[in-house]
FITIMAR-120359 format. One record per residue (C-alpha): x, y, z; residue in one letter. Coordinates in steps of 0.2 Angstrom, whole numbers, plus 5000, padded with zeros to 4 digits. Example, Ala and Ser with C-alpha at 12.3 -4.5 7.8 and 13.67 -1.06 7.14 Angstrom:
506249785039a;506849955036s;
This chain:
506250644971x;504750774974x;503450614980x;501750694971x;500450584979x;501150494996x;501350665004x;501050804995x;499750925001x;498251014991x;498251104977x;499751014970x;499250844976x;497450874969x;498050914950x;499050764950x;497950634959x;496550684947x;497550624932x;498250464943x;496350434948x;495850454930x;497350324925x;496850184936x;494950224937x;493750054938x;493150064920x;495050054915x;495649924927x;494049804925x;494749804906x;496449744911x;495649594920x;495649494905x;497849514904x;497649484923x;497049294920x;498049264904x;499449294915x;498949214931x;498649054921x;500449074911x;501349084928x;500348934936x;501048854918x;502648864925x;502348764941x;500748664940x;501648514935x;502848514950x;501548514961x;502548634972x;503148824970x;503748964981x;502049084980x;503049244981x;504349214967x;503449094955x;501649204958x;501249354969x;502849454961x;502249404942x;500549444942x;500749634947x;502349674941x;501849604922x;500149714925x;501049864928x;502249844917x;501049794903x;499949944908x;501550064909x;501850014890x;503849944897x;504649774892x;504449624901x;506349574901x;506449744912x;505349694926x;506749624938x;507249814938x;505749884942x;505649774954x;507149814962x;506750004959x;505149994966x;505549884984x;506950014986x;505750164985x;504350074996x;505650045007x;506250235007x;504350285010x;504050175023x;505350105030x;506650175044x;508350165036x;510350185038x;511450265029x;512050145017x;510150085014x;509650265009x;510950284997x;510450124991x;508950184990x;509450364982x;510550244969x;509050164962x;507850324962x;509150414951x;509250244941x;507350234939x;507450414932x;508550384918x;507650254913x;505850334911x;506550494905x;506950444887x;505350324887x;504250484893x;505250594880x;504750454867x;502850454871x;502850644868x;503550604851x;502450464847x;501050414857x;500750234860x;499250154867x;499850114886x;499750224900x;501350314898x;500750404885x;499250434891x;500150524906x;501750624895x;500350694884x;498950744898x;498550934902x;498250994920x;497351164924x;498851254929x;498851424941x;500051564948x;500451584966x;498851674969x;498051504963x;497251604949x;497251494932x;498251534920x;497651394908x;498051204903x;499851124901x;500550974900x;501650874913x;503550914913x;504350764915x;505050804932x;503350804938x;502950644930x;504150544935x;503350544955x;501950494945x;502650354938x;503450284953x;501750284963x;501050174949x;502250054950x;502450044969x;500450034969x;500549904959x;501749824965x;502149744982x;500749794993x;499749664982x;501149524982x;500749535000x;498849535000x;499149364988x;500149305000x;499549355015x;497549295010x;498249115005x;499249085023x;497649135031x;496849015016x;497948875024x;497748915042x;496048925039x;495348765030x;493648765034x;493648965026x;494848885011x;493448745006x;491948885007x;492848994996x;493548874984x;491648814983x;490849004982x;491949134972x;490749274975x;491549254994x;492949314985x;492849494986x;492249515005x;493649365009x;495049495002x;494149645014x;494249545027x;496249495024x;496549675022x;495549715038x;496549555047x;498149545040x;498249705025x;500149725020x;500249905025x;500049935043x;500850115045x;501250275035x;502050435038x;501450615040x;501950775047x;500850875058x;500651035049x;499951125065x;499751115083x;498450965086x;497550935102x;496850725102x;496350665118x;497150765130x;498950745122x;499750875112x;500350835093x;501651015089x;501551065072x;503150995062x;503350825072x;503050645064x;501450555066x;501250375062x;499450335058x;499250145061x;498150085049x;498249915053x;497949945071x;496350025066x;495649855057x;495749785075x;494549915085x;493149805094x;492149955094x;492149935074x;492349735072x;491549635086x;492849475088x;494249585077x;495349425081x;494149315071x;494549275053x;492649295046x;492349305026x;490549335029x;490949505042x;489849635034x;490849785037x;492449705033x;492549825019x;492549985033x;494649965036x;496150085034x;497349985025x;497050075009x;497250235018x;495850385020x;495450545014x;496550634999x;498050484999x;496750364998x;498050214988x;497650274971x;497850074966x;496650004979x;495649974963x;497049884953x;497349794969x;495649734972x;495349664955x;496949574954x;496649484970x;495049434964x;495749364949x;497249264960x;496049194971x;494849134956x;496149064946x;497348984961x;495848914968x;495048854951x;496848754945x;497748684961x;496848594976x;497448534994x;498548694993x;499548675011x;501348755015x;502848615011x;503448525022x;504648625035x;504148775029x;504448905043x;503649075039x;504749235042x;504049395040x;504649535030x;505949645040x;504749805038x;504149925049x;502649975039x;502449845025x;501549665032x;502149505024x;503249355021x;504749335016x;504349175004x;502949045007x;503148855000x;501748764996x;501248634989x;499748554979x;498848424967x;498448494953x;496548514950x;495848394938x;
């Protein structure tokens, strides 16, 4: 599948980013915030009482996946399918893969495709108020080769449908991990968990700081499109580059102490995770806001949160993405 924002190159990538920024710009996101805590506080529901949960499953995958999918305008009993659909095409943007994982991979783009094809169809027909309508019945500035405009269209559906799948990989994973990768260093980090539980406007610089520390993208993938000269070495046009995004989160020249964990680091907003330049992550936003309202409401409804005991943390197997396989905590809940 044509991928229309991860790699794609001006003037295509601009047309389509415009109407992706335009979906998920702050005004729109900050107006979802109110679903994001009705369902933050239904999925703590689920397990306050137990005193115990697995973050991942019973937290970090709900909250973003029910957004999205809410925001998409596509039932909730279809969520464990988008799910799937969407770790699989992560995993084939990111990841390095064998043969049987990238037809795994190939199985479940082809699958995700006949799935939005009749609901994008749909939308054209009858326009609903989610953003898949918003999207099917949206008119770019088309042009000819030449780049000379020939005048407004709308999307064919095979130009939607990267579209789509960028919105539900950014809002997605990459913020299961931020959840879950913030409340680890929450836990390993008492003194920081205490200030934050008492000051929730810490909040926002707290999650810059877990995205500079710990963000759960370290690494994409791009092709040289020319012959580059950096620092003495030669990159030839056509070859991989790997920029390390994560890496750049620990330059001292940057952060002074990049190995210490600080919520109060001014600059902590100044790191790469989120990308730079044109493929900025067109969900930073989205992500942003709903880790702020995790935070607010984990922190708000359970105390003395600490991992269970024997819990052994193993990260993802991922070459790019940055995470944990499942973290089990427990709790008291807050009274």
């Amino acid at each position: 599948m044509d991928n229309a924002l991860f790699t794609a190159d001006p003037p295509h990538h601009t047309r389509h980013r415009a109407l992706v920024n335009k979906a998920l710009n702050p005004r729109r996101v900050r107006q979802l915030e109110g679903a994001m805590r009705q369902i933050a506080d239904e999925l703590i529901d689920g397990f306050i009482a137990d005193g115990r949960c697995e973050l991942h499953t019973q937290f970090g995958i709900g909250l973003p996946l029910t957004v999205i999918s809410d925001t998409l305008g596509v039932d909730r009993s279809d969520m464990p399918a988008f799910k799937y659909w969407s770790d699989c095409m992560i995993a084939g943007n990111l990841d390095m893969l064998d043969n049987e994982r990238r037809a795994e991979v190939a199985r479940a783009v082809i699958d995700f495709q006949q799935y939005m094809i009749p609901r994008i169809e749909a939308r054209r027909e009858q326009p609903t108020d989610d953003l898949l309508s918003d999207l099917a019945n949206a008119t770019i500035e088309d042009s000819d080769g030449a780049e000379a405009a020939v005048g407004p269209r709308n999307l064919t559906t095979a130009e939607l449908l990267p579209i789509v799948s960028q919105l539900l990989i950014a809002g997605n994973e990459t913020t299961t991990n931020l959840i879950g990768n913030g409340l680890v260093l929450l836990i390993r980090h008492p003194e920081v968990m205490a200030e934050v539980r008492a000051d929730h406007s810490l909040i926002p610089n707290f999650l810059e700081e877990v995205l500079r520390f710990d963000g759960p993208i370290h690494c994409t993938f791009r092709i040289a499109q020319e012959d580059i000269e950096l620092r003495g070495e030669t990159i030839p046009g056509g070859s991989m580059v790997v920029p390390m995004w994560g890496a750049a989160g620990q330059d001292k020249d940057v952060f002074p102490e990049p190995r210490r964990f600080d919520v109060h680091r001014a600059n902590a907003k100044r790191h790469l995770t989120f990308g730079h330049g044109p493929h900025f992550c067109a969900g930073a936003e989205m992500a942003r806001v709903e880790g702020r309202v995790a935070f607010e409401t984990l922190l708000t409804r359970l105390d003395n949160i600490r991992l269970a005991p024997g819990a052994e943390l193993e990260m993802l197997p991922s070459f790019s993405a940055r995470g944990y396989q499942a973290i089990p905590i427990e709790f008291d809940p807050a009274t």
